[in-house]
C-alpha positions, 0 to 999 in steps of 0.5 A, a space after each residue: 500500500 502506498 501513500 497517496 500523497 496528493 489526495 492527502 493534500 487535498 484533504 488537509 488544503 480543503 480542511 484548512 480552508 474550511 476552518 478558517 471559513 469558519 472562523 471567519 463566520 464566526 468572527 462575524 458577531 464581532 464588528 471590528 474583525 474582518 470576518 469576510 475578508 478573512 473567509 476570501 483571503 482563506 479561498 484566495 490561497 486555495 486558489 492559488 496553490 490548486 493554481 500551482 498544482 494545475 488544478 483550476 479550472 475555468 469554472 473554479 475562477 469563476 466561483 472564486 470571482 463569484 466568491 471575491 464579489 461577495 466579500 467586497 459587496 459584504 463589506 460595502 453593505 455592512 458599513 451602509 447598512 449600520 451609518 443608513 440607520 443611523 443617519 436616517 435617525 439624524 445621529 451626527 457623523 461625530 457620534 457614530 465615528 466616536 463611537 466606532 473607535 470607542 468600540 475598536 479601541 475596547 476590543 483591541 485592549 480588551 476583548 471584541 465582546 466588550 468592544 461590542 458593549 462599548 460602541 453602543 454604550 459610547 453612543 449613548 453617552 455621545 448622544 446624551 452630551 448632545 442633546 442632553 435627553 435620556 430617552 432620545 440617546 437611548 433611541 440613538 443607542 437602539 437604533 445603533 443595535 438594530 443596524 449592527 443586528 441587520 449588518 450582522 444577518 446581512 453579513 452572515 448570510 454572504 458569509 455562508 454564499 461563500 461557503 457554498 460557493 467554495 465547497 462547489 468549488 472545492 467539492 464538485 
């Protein structure tokens, strides 16, 4: 019996890819990681090391353009959909940029689930020095979590097309 060596590079390039596909989608829940980016640059080098082994099809391209396409479409909707809910409930440009680097910032020294806390909270206390109402900065802060829930399910759902996509890709 001998070692087949290729198809147990197949096998580990293709688990390898699948788990940081995974993590990417994962990494989604949390706004500040670039889930998407990291789920198309995992395909990225699928792609080129099935490239180097002759092993990319034209078919293989296109799904991994379908794939690119996704990612870059994911990340321009993500940041409209959030800064469109916001603005459309007047939150100014400062408020919702402040609040995004509190949230950056909290989860680069502490962790991305309390990066997560801080960013609405943040906008909270912005709003309130603004307007100086309670209730109209927790209608700020509220508006902030329905954005980032429907940017996340937005998210979530291009993240698994790309996973469909790849294992056509990988597995067809």
């Amino acid at each position: 019996m001998t070692f087949d060596f290729p198809f147990w590079f197949q096998v580990f390039i293709q688990t390898l890819t699948l788990f940081f596909l995974l993590v990417g989608l994962l990494g989604l829940i949390i706004p500040v990681f670039p889930g998407l980016t990291v789920m198309w640059l995992a395909t990225l080098i699928y792609a080129l090391v099935q490239a180097a082994n002759g092993l990319m099809g034209w078919v293989d391209w296109v799904l991994f353009g379908f794939i690119t396409f996704f990612m870059i479409g994911g990340n321009i909707v993500d940041n409209i959909i959030i800064a469109s809910k916001m603005r459309g409930h007047a939150i100014p440009w400062k408020s919702i940029l402040l609040s995004y680097a509190v949230g950056i910032l909290v989860s680069l020294f502490l962790t991305p689930l309390i990066g997560l806390i801080a960013a609405p909270l943040s906008l909270l206390l912005w709003e309130y020095l603004r307007l100086h109402d309670r209730q109209l900065a927790l209608d700020s802060a509220r508006v902030y979590m329905i954005g980032w829930g429907t940017s996340f399910a937005a998210r979530l759902g291009i993240g698994i097309l790309m996973i469909i996509f790849w294992m056509l890709w990988a597995w067809l």
